[in-house]
C-alpha positions as CSV (number, residue, x, y, z in Angstrom):
1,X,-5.9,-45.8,-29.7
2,X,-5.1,-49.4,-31.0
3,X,-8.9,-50.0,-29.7
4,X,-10.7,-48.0,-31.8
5,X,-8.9,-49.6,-34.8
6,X,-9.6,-52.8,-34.2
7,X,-13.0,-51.6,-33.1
8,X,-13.1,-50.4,-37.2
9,X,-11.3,-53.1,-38.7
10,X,-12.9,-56.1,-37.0
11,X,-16.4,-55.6,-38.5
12,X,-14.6,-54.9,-41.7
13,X,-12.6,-57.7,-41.9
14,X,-15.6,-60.4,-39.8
15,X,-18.2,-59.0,-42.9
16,X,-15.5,-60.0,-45.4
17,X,-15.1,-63.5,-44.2
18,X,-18.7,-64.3,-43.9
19,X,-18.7,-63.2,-47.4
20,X,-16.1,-65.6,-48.5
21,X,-17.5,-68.3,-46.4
22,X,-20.9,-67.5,-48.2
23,X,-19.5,-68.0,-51.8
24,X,-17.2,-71.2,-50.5
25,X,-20.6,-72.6,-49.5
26,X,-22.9,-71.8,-52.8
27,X,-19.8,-73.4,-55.3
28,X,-18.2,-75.9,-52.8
29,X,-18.3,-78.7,-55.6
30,X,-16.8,-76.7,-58.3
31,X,-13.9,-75.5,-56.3
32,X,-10.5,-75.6,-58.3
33,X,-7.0,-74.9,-56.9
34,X,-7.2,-71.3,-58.2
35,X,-10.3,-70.5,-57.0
36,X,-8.6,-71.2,-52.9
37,X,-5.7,-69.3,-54.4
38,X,-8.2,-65.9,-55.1
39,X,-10.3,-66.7,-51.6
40,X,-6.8,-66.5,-49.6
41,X,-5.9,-63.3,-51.6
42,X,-8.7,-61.8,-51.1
43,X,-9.1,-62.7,-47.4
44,X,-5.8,-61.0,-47.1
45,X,-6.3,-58.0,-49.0
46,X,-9.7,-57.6,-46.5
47,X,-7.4,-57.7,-44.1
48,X,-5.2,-55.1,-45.0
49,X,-8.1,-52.9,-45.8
50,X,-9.9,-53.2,-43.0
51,X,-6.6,-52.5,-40.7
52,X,-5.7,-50.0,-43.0
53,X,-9.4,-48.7,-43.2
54,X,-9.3,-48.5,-39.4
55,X,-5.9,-46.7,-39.1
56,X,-6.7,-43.8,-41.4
57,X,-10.3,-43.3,-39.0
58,X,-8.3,-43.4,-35.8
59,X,-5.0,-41.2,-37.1
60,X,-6.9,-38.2,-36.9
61,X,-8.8,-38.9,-33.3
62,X,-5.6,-40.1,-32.4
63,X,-4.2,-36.8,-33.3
64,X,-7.0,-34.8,-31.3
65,X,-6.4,-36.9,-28.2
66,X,-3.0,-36.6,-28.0
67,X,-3.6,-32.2,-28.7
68,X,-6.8,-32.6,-25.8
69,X,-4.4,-33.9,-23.5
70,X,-1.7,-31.5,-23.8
71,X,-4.7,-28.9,-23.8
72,X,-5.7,-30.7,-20.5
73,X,-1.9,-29.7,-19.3
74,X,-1.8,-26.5,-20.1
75,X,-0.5,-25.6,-23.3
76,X,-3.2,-23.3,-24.4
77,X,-1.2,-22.3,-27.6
78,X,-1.8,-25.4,-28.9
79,X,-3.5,-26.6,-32.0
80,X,-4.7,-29.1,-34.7
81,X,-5.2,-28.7,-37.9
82,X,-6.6,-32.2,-40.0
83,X,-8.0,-32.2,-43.6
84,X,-10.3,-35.0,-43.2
85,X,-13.3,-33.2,-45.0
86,X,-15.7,-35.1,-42.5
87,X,-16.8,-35.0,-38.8
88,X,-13.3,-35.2,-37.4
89,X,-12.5,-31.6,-39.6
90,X,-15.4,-30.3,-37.9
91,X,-13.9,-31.7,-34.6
92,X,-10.8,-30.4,-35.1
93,X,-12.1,-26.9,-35.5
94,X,-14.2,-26.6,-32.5
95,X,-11.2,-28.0,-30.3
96,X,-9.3,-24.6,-31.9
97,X,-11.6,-22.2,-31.1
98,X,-12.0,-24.1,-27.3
99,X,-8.4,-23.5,-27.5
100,X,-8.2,-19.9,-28.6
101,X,-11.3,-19.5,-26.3
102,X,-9.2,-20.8,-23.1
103,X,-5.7,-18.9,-23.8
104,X,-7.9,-15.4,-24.7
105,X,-9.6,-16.3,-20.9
106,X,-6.2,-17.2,-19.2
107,X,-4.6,-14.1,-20.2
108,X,-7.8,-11.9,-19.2
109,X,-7.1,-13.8,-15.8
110,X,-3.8,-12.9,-15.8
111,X,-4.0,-9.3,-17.1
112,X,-6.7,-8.8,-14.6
113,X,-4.5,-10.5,-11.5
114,X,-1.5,-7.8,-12.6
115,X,-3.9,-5.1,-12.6
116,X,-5.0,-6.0,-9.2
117,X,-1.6,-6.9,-7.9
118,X,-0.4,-3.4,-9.1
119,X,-3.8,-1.4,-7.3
120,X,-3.2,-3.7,-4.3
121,X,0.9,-2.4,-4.2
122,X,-0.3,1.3,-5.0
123,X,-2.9,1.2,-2.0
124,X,-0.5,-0.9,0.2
125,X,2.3,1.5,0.2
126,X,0.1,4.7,0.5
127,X,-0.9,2.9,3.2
128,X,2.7,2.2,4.9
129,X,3.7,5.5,4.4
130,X,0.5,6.9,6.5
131,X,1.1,4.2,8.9
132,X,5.3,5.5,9.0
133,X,4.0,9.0,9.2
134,X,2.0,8.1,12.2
135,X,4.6,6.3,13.9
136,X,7.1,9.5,13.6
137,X,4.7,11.7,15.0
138,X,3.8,9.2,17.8
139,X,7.6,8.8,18.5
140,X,8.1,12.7,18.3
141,X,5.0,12.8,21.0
142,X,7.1,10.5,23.1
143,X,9.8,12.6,23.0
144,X,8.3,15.5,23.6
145,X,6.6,14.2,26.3
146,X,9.2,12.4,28.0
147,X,11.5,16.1,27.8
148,X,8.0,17.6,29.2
149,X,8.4,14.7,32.7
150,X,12.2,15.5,32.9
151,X,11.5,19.2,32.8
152,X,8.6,18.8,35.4
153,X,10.9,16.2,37.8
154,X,13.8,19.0,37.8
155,X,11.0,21.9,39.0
156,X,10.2,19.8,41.5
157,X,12.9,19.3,42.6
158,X,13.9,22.9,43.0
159,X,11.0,23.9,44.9
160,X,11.4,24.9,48.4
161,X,9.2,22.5,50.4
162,X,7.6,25.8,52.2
163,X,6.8,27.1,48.5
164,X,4.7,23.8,48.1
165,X,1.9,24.6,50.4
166,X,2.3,28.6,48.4
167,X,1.1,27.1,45.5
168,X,-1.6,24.9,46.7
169,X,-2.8,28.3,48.4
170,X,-2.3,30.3,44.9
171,X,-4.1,27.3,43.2
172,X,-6.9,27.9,45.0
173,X,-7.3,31.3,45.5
174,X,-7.6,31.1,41.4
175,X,-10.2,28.4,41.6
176,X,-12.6,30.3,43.5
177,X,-11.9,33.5,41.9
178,X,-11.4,33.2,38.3
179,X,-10.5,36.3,36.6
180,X,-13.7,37.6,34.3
181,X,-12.9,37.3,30.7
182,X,-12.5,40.5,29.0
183,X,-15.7,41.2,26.7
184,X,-15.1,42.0,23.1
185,X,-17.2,45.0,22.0
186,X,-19.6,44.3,19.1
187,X,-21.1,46.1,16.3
188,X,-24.3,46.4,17.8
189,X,-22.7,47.3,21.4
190,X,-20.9,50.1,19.3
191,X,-24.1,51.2,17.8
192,X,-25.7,51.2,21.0
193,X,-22.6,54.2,22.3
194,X,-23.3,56.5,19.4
195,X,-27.3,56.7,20.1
């Protein structure tokens, strides 16, 4: 920020000299001892001022850089408050509201990323509990179905190798003759009786 002081304080200081210089040239005859004594105190009091001058511009812009770049790394809570009564003030005060403006955002954000993390937990676990429901019933399919093979395996192994060709025989006698399916009487077939 030393720039922007000198950038202040050289024109100050330059302005000053060519001043001097000017009223060295006009009276350069008449010069006394004293008068070199007053130039040299006031060259160095334009110094001063014009550093000094340039320090009090740049404290406060120094003071919003330095909060801008901790903004810039995150520390939303931050801010500045300067009572220049100029520009800078005004400065000051938008950088605040950016500031408030960016935390209010960042914790939307993060409300709204808890909110779906929690939704996205609630659905995922309804979700592994179906998918575990499934699975038992699957593996209680699988069991049932493997005691179903074992039950089959031992049948046939108990049936007489003569009784084989029996049931083929039975099998198709059924096939060709199925047995007619009982009709259920209806309303109307019962009013049809009583006429």
């Amino acid at each position: 920020m030393a720039k922007f002081t000198y950038k202040v304080a050289y024109p100050l200081i330059l302005s000053a000299i060519f001043i001097i210089t000017i009223f060295i040239a006009l009276d350069y005859e008449n010069m006394t001892p004293s008068f070199y004594i007053v130039i040299i105190l006031v060259a160095v009091y334009v110094f001063f001022f014009g550093y000094a001058t340039g320090e009090r511009l740049a404290s406060p812009v120094k003071e919003l850089l330095e909060r801008a770049n901790r903004l810039s790394k995150g520390d939303l809570s931050d801010r500045i408050y300067l009572d220049t009564k100029d520009e800078i003030e005004e400065l000051a005060k938008v950088y605040n509201r950016l500031a408030e403006e960016l935390e209010e955002s960042s914790n939307r954000e993060k409300n709204t990323e808890r909110s779906v993390d929690i939704k996205v937990r609630a659905k995922t676990k309804a979700l592994e509990e179906t998918i575990n429901a499934l699975e038992q019933k699957v593996n209680n399919r699988t069991i049932e179905l493997d005691r179903l093979a074992k039950q089959l395996e031992k049948s046939q192994k108990k049936v007489i190798p003569g009784d084989t060709e029996k049931i083929e025989t039975t099998q198709n006698v059924v096939e060709e003759n199925p047995t007619p399916s009982k009709k259920i009487p209806s309303i109307s077939d019962e009013n049809n009786l009583e006429e």
